[in-house]
C-alpha positions in Angstrom: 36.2 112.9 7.8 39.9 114.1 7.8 39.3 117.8 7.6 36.2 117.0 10.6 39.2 115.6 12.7 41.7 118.3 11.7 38.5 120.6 13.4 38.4 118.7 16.5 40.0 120.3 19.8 42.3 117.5 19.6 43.6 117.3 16.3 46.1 114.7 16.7 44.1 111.9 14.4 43.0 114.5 12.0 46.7 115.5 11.4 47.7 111.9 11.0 45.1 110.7 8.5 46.1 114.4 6.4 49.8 112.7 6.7 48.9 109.4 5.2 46.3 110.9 2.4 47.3 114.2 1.6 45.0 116.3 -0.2 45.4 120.2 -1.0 42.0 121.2 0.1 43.4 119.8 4.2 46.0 122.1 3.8 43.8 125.8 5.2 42.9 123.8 7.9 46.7 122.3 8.5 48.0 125.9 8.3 45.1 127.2 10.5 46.3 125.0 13.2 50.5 125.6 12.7 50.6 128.5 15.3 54.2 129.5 16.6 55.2 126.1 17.1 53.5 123.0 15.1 53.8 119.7 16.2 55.9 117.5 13.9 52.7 115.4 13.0 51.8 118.8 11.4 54.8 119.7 9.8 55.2 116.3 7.9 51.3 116.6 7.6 52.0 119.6 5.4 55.1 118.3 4.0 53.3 115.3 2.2 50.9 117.7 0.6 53.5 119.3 -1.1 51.2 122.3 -1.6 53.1 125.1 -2.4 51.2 126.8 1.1 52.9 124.7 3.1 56.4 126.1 2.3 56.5 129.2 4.2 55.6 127.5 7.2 58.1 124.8 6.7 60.6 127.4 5.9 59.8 129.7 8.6 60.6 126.5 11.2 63.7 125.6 9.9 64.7 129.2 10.3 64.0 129.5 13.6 66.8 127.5 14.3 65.2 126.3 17.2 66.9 122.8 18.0 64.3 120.5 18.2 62.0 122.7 16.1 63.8 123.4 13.3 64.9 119.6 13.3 61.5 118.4 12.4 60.7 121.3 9.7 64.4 119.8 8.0 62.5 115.9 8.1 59.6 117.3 6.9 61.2 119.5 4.0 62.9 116.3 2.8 59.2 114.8 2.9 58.3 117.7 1.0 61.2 117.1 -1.9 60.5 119.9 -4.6 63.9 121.4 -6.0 63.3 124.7 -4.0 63.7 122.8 -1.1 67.1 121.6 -2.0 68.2 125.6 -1.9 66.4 126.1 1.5 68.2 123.2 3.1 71.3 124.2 2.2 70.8 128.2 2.5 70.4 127.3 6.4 73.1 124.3 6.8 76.0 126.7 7.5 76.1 127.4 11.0 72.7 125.0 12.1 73.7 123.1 15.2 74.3 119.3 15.4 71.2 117.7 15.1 69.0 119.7 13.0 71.8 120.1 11.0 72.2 116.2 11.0 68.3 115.8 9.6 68.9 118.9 7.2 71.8 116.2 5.3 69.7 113.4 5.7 66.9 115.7 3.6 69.3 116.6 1.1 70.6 113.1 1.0 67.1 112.2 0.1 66.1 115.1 -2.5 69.3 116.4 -3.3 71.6 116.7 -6.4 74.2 117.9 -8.3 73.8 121.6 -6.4 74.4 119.8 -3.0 77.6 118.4 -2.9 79.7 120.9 -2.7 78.8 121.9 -0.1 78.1 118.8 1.2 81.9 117.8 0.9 83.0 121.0 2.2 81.0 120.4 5.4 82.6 116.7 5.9 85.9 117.7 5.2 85.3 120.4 8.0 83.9 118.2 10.8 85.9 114.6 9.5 87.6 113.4 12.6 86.3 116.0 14.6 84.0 115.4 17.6 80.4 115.9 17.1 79.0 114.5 20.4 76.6 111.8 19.9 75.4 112.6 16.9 77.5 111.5 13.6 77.6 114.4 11.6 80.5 112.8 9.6 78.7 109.7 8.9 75.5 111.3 7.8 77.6 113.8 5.4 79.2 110.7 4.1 75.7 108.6 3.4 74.1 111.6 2.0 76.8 112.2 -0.7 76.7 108.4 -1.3 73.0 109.0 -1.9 73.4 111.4 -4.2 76.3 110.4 -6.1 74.4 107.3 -6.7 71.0 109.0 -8.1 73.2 110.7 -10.3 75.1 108.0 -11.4 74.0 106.6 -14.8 72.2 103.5 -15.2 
């Protein structure tokens, strides 16, 4: 029924029910349906698959840097969560703007570890008291590296 609605002109359904049950044979028809610009639905569609197809087109949004764009394909990386995505993320956090940089932290903040700090901590001390504009850089850095201080932490 999911890959039927994935086939539909409309897809919008399709790609939610492949978001909520994830299944590696819905990924062809995800990918067929990516073009230039995916809808988010799509990208976190392929995100909770974590089929290793889906990467490239993950990847390949982040690195348009797009604002909005490449915003959604750092959410849906974080969704995604394999170690390789840690090194993505932070390959393309230097020089990101505000807000897809922003969801980029909040990924690693969710999947990150040991590797991410530095550079996490690096970034804060750069931007602390700085203006950001509305978004709170700062304040994300600072959760994220509380995040993954206290997944590393022992128990």
């Amino acid at each position: 029924r999911i890959l039927a609605a994935l086939r539909e002109p409309d897809p919008e359904w399709g790609t939610w029910l492949a978001r909520c049950r994830p299944h590696p044979s819905l990924v062809p028809a995800l990918l067929a349906r990516a073009g230039a610009a995916p809808a988010p639905d799509l990208l976190f569609a392929l995100a909770a698959s974590r089929d290793p197809r889906a990467l490239p087109i993950l990847r390949a949004v982040l690195e348009t840097r797009d604002y909005v764009q490449s915003g959604y394909a750092a959410k849906a990386l974080g969704v995604y969560g394999t170690p390789e995505v840690e090194e993505i993320l932070l390959a393309e956090l230097p020089g990101a703007e505000n807000s897809p940089q922003v969801n980029m932290v909040l990924a690693l903040g969710k999947i990150g570890g040991e590797r991410s700090l530095g550079p996490l901590r690096a970034r804060l001390e750069e931007v602390r008291g700085t203006y950001t504009g509305a978004i709170a850089l700062e304040r994300c850095l600072g959760e994220a590296i509380a995040a993954i201080e206290a997944r590393l932490r022992p128990h």
